[in-house]
C-alpha positions as CSV (number, residue, x, y, z in Angstrom):
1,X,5.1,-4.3,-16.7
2,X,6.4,-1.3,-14.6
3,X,5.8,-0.4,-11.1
4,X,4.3,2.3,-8.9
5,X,5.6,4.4,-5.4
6,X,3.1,6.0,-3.5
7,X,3.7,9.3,-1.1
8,X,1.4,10.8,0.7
9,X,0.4,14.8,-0.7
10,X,2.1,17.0,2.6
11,X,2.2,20.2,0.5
12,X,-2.1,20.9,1.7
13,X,-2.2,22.6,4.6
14,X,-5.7,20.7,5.9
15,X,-3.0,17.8,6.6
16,X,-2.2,17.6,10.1
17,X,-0.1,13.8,11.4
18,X,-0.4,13.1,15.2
19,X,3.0,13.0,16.6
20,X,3.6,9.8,17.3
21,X,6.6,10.9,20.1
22,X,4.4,13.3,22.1
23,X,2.2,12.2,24.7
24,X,-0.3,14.8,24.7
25,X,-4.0,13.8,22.9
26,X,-3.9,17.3,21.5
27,X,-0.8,17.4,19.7
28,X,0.1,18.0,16.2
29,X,3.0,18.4,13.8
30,X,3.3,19.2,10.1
31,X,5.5,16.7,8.2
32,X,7.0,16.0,4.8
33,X,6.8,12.5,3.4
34,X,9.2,11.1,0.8
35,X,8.0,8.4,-1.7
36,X,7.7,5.0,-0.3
37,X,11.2,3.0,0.1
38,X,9.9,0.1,-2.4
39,X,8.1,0.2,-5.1
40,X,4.5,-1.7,-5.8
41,X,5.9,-4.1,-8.6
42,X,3.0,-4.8,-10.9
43,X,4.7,-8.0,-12.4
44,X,4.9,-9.4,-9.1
45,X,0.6,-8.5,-8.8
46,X,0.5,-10.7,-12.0
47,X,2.3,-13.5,-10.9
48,X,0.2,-13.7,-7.7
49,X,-2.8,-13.8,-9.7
50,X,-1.2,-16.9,-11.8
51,X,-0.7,-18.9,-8.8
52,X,-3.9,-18.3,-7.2
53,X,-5.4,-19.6,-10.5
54,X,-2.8,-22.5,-10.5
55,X,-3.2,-23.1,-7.0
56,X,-7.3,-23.5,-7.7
57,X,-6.7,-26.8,-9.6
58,X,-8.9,-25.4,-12.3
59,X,-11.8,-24.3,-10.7
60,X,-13.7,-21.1,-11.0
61,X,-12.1,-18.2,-7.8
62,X,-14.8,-16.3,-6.5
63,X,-13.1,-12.1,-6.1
64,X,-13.9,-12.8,-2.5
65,X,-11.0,-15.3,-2.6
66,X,-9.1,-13.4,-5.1
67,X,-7.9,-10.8,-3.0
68,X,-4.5,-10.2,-1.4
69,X,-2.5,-7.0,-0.4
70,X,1.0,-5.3,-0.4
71,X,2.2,-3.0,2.6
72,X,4.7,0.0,1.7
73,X,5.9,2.5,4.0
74,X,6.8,6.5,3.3
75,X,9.8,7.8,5.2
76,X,8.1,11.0,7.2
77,X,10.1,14.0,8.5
78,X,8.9,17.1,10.9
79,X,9.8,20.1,9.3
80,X,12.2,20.8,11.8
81,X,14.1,17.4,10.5
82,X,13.3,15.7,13.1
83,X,12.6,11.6,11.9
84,X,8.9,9.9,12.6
85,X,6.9,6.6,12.3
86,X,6.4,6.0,8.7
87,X,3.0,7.0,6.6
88,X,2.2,3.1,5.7
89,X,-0.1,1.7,3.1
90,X,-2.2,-0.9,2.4
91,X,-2.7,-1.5,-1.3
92,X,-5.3,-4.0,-1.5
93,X,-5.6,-6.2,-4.8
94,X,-9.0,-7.4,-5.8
95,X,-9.3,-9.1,-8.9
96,X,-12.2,-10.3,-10.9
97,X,-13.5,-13.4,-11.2
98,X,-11.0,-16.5,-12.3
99,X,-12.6,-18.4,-14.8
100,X,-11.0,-21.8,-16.1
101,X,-12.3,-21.2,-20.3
102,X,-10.5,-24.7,-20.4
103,X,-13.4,-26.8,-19.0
């Protein structure tokens, strides 16, 4: 099925990341971010959603119980090289409805 790496877009210059190594409030550093270190693999997504419907023992899944998440983290840089924290994601994954068509 393929898969998917995030990054967040440094190249506008409205983007301004609190550096996480200064202890000033006021404080702020340009960075570069790389793509994130692991891809979001959609086959994985779509074996999740099988065993949550597996899982259900045949019963309808509400989306509110249908939901889960994957975390991926972009490598940042200062532009003076310096490393940082990582830029992290949340990628939430809300499905529809699971509906058993067997009953």
């Amino acid at each position: 099925l393929g898969s998917f790496w995030v990054c967040p877009d440094t190249s506008t210059q409205n983007i301004s990341f609190r550096d996480f190594k200064s202890t000033g409030a006021s404080s702020m550093e340009k960075i570069d971010a790389a793509f994130c270190t692991r891809p979001v693999q959609l086959a994985k997504i779509v074996h999740e959603t099988a065993q949550i419907f597996q899982n259900g023992t045949g019963e309808d899944i509400p989306p509110e119980e249908a939901k889960s998440g994957v975390q991926v983290a972009c490598p940042t840089r200062s532009r003076t090289g310096d490393g940082q924290a990582p830029f992290c994601y949340a990628v939430e994954v809300a499905r529809s409805p699971l509906v058993n068509f067997s009953r």
